[in-house]
C-alpha positions as a Markdown table, in Angstrom:
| # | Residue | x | y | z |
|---|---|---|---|---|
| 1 | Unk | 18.5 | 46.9 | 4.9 |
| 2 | Unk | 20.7 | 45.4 | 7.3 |
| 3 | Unk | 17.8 | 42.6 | 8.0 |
| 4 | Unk | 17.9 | 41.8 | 4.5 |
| 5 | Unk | 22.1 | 41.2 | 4.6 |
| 6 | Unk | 21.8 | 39.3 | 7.7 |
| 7 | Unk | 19.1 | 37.0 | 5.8 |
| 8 | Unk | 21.4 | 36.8 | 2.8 |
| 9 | Unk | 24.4 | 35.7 | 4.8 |
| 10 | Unk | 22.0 | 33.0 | 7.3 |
| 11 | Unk | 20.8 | 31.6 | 4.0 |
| 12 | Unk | 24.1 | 31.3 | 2.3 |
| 13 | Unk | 25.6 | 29.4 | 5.5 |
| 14 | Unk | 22.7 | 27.0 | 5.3 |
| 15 | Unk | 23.3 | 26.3 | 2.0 |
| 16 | Unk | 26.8 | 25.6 | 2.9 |
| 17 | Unk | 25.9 | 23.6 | 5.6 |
| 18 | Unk | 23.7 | 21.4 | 3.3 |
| 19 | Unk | 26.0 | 21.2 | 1.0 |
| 20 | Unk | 29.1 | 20.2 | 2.7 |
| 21 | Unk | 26.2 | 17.8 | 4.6 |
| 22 | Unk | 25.7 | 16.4 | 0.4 |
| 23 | Unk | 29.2 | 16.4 | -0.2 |
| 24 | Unk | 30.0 | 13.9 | 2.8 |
| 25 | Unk | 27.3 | 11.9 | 2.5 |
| 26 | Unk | 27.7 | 11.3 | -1.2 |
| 27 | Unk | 31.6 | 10.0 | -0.4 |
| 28 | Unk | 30.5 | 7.5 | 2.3 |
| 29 | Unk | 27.4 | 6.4 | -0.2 |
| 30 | Unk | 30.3 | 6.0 | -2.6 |
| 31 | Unk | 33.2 | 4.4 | -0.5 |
| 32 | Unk | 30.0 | 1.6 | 0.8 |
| 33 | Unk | 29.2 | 0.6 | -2.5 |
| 34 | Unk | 33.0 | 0.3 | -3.7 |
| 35 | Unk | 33.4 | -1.6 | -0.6 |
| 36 | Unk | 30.1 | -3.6 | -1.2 |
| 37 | Unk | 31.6 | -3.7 | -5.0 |
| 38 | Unk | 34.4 | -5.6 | -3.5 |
| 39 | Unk | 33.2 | -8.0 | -1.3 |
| 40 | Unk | 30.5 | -9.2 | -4.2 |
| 41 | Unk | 33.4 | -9.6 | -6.5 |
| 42 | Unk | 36.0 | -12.0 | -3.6 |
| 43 | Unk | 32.7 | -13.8 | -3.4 |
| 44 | Unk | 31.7 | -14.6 | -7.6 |
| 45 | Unk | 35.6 | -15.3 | -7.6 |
| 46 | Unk | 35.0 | -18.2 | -4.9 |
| 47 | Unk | 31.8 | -19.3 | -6.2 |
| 48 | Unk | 33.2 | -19.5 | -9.4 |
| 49 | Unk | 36.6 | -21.0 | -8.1 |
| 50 | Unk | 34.8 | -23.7 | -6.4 |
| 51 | Unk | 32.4 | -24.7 | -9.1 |
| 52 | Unk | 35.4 | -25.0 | -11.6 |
| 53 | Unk | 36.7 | -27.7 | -9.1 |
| 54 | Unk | 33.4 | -29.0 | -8.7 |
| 55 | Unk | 33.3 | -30.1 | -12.5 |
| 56 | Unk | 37.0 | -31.1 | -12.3 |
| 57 | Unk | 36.5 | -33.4 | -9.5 |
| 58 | Unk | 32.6 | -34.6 | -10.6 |
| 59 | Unk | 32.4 | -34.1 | -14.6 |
| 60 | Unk | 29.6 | -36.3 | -14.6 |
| 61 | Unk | 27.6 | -35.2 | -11.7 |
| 62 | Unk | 28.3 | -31.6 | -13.3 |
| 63 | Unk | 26.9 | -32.6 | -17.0 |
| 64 | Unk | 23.9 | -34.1 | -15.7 |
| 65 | Unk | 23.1 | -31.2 | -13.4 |
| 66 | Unk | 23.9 | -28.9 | -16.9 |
| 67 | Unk | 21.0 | -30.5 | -18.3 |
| 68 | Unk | 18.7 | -30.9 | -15.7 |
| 69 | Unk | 19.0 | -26.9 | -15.3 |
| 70 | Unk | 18.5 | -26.7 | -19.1 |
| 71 | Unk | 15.7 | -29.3 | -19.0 |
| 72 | Unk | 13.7 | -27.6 | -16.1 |
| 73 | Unk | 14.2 | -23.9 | -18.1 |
| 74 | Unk | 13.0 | -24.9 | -21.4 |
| 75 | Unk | 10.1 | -26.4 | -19.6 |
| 76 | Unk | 9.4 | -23.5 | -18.3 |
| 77 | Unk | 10.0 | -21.6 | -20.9 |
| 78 | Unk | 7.7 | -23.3 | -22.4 |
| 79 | Unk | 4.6 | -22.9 | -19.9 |
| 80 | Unk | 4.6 | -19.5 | -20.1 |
| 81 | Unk | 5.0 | -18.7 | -23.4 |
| 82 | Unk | 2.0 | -21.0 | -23.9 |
């Protein structure tokens, strides 16, 4: 019987273990892809902050870009769907 207990009590400290072990690495996971979050947001905020002065600055250069993009996609569009 007292084998049995000490079995009991190894297994339920290495289930603590693990799970403290899942509880820690579950809040780094989560405070990287907040952090990851984050940094991919700064970055579409510049991207977008400089394209928006892109077309300010080159309205034309920016239209016929616009359709080139839309030209080349409904091209392609259309190959595959045929």
């Amino acid at each position: 019987m007292v084998d049995a207990n000490a079995d009991i009590a190894a297994a339920r400290e290495g289930i603590e273990q693990v799970g403290a072990t899942g509880r820690r690495l579950l809040n780094e996971g989560t405070r990287t892809a907040r952090e990851f979050g984050e940094k991919s947001m700064d970055y579409a905020g510049e991207l977008t902050n400089g394209l928006a002065d892109f077309v300010r600055k080159q309205p034309l250069i920016a239209v016929a870009g616009a359709f080139m993009v839309g030209y080349l996609a409904a091209r392609l569009l259309r190959n595959v769907s045929a």
